[in-house]
N, C-alpha and C positions, 0 to 999 in steps of 0.2 A: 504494500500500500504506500503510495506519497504521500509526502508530509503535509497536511492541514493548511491551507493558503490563508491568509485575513479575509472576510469578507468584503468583496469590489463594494457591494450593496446592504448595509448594516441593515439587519432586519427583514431581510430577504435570504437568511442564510441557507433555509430549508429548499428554496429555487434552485437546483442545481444546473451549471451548465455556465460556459465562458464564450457561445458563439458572438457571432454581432448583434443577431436579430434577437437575442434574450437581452443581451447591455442595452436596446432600445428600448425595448419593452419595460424592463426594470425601472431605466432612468427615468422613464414616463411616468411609470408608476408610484415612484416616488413621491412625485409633485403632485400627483392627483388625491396622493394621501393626504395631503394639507390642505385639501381645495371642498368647498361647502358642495362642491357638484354630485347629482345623480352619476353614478357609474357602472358603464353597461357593457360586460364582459362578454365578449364573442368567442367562442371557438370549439374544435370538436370535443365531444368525451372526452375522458381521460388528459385533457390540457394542463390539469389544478389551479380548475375556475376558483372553487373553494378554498382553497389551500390560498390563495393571493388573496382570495377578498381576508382570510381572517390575519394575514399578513399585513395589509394597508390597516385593518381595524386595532392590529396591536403595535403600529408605529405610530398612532396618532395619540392624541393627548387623551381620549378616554377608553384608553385599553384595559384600562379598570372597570368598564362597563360593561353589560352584557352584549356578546356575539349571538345572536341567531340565527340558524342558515332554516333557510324553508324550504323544499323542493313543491314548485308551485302545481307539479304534473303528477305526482306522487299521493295528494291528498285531496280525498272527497271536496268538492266547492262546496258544501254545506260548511263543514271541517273546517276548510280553510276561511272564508267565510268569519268563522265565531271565531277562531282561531288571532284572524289581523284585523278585524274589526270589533268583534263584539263580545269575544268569550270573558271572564270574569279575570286573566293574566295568568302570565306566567314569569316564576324566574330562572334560575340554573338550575332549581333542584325539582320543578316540577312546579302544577298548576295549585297556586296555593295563596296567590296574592289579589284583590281585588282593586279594580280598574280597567282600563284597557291596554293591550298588549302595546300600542304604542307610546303610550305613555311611563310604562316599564322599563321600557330600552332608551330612555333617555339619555342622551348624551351616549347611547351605546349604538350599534351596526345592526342593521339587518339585510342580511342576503337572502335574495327570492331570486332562486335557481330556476333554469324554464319559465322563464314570465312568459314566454309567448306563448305558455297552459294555459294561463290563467282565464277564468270564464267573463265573458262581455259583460258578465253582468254585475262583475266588483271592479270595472274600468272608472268608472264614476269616483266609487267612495275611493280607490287607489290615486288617482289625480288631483281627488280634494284635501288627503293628506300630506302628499309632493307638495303642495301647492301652500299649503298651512306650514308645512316644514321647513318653510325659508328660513322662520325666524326663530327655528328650535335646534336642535343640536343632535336628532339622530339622523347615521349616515346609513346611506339607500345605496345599497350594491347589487343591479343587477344583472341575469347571464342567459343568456342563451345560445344553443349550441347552433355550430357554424356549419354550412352553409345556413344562414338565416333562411327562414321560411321566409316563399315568396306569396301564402296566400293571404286573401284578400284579408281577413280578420289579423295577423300579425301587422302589415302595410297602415292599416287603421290604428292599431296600436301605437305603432310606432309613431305615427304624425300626430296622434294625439299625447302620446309620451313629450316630444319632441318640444310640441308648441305649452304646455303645462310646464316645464323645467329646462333648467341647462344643464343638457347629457355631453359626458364626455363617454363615447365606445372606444375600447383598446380590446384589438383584437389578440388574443394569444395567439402564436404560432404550432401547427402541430408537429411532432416528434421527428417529421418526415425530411422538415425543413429545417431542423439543424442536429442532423446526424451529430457531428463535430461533438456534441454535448454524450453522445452515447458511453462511450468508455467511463466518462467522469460519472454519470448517472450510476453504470450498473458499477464501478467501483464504492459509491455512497448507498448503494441498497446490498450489498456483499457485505460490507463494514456491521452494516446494521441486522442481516438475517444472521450472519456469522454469531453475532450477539444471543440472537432471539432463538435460534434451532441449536445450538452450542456446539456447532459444526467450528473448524479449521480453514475453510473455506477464505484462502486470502487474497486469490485474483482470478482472472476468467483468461483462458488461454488464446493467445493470438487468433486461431479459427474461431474460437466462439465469437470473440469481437469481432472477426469477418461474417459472422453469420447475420448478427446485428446488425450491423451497417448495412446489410442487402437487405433487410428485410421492410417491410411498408409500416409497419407496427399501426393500424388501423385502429388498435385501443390507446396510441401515444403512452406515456409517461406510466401511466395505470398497466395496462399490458403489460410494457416491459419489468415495472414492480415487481407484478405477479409472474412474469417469466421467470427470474433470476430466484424468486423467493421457493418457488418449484422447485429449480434445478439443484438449491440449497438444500433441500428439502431429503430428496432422494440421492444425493451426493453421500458415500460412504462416510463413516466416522473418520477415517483417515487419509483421505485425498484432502490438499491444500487447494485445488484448482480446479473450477469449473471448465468442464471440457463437453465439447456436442455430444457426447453418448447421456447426458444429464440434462439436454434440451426434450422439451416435448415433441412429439412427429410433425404437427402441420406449421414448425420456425424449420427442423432438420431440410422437412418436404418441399419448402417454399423455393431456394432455389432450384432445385429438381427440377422440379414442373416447372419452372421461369424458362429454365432453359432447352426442356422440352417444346415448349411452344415456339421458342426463336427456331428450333429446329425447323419445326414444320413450317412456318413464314420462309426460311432460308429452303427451303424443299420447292414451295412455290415460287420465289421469285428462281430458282435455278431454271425451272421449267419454262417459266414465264422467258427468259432470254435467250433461252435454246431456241426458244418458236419463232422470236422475233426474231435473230442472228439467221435463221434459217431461211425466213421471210428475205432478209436482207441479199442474202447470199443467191436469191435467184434458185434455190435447188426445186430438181424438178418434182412434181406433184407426187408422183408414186414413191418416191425414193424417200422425200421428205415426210409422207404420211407413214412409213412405216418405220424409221427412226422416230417418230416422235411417238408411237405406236410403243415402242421398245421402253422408250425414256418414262413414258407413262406408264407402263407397266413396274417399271423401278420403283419409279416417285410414291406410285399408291401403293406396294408393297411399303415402301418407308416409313409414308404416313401412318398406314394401318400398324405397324410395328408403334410407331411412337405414341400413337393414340392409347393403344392399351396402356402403355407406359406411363401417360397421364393418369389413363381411367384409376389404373392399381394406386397412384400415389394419391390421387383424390381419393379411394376409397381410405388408404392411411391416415390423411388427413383429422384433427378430430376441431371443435369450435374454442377459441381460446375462452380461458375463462377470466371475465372481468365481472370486479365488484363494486 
């Protein structure tokens, strides 16, 4: 393991990662922590929407206060409903205090995950508390996962978000877009499974970091978590070093099949420039339809060879697990 750096971004320490487009996002982040603005997180799954917002909420001056994250998609609109508007409160240890929930979290955070769940019909009382909240002190952090929805009920949301408050959106980047951060991630979740399964487990060997680097990681940050926490997992008592036979099948399978299908593209255009080069060449009609006769005979023997080759690794395959 390398030795411990000082944090670029104090209070950001749990953000792993030294690309550019993390030091952007950061630096942004920063300043938007001191700033009275609505803040509206974009990005896929597994980005650590959550993880930043409680981040901004414990660098500012009332990180003494309560955080609460709502997942807006997650809970009945009744629920949710009594919940931010009308139920009787809540604090850290449970619903036990009388008032309204917003007035609880005063001078405290509240993050509403999936706002663009949220039902048309708490849009009103949601905008009239924005709205009232100029001249109060709790901060509004919300998220939604990226690509933003383009239908018509989010598009309305959002122009009516828009024109009620000054939103500032930072979009997260996902895991795809700055590999660079890969190594340093899974060396800080090795560090920590090492700890938690009392495994030995003290770096991940050169191939495995090549397997990472190729791979789409389509649950970001979260995935890769749960990948390495796995591999930790089933890792013998006395191996030091993660290595791919400790990876699960469909990270091992990914480039397999990646590159089974360049095959069959690279099969096609072979074929494809035989017919053309032959076109070109003037050869004559018999001569030329039974070479290419030959050639296709090849090509689809290949194909049908590499296809099963998929078929068998998609069957390997299994669905990652994200929590």
């Amino acid at each position: 393991m390398s030795e411990e750096k000082p944090p670029i971004f104090p209070g950001f320490e749990e953000i792993i990662g030294e690309s550019y487009g993390l030091k952007q996002i950061l630096s942004v982040l920063k300043k938007a922590a001191h700033s009275s603005k609505v803040l509206l997180l974009t990005g896929e799954t597994g980005t650590g929407k959550e993880l930043i917002a409680r981040k901004i909420h414990e660098i500012n001056p009332g990180k003494d206060k309560p955080f609460v994250a709502i997942n807006c998609a997650a809970i009945n609109d009744n629920l949710l409903e009594n919940e931010l508007f009308g139920m009787d409160g809540i604090d850290k240890k449970g619903l036990n205090k009388k008032g309204k929930f917003f007035e609880l979290i005063n001078g405290g955070t509240v993050f509403l995950d999936e706002i663009d769940a949220l039902n048309p019909s708490l849009h009103d009382k949601l905008f009239k508390f924005l709205r009232e909240n100029r001249k109060k002190s709790v901060r509004v952090i919300a998220a939604v996962d990226c690509p933003v929805k383009d239908s018509i009920k989010w598009k309305e949301f959002k122009k009516m978000l828009l024109k009620t408050v000054d939103v500032m959106t930072i979009r997260i980047p996902p895991l795809r877009e700055r590999k660079e951060d890969i190594p340093l991630l899974v060396e800080y979740f090795l560090k920590h499974c090492d700890r938690d399964y009392h495994k030995n487990i003290r770096s991940a060997s050169p191939e495995v970091i090549d397997i990472f680097m190729n791979y789409p990681w389509y649950g970001n940050v979260r995935e890769l978590k749960n990948t390495v926490e796995r591999a930790v997992a089933v890792a013998g008592e006395c191996e030091d070093t993660l290595l791919p036979k400790h990876l699960p099948p469909h990270i091992l399978g990914y480039r397999r099949s990646e590159k089974l299908l360049k095959d069959v593209v690279n099969f096609s255009e072979i074929e494809k420039n035989f017919i053309n080069n032959g076109k070109r060449n003037n050869i004559k009609k018999g001569s030329f339809q039974g070479v290419t006769n030959i050639e296709q005979h090849i090509l689809n023997g290949r194909k049908r060879s590499t296809k099963k080759g998929l078929h068998r690794s998609a069957r390997s395959q299994t669905k990652p697990l994200l929590t």
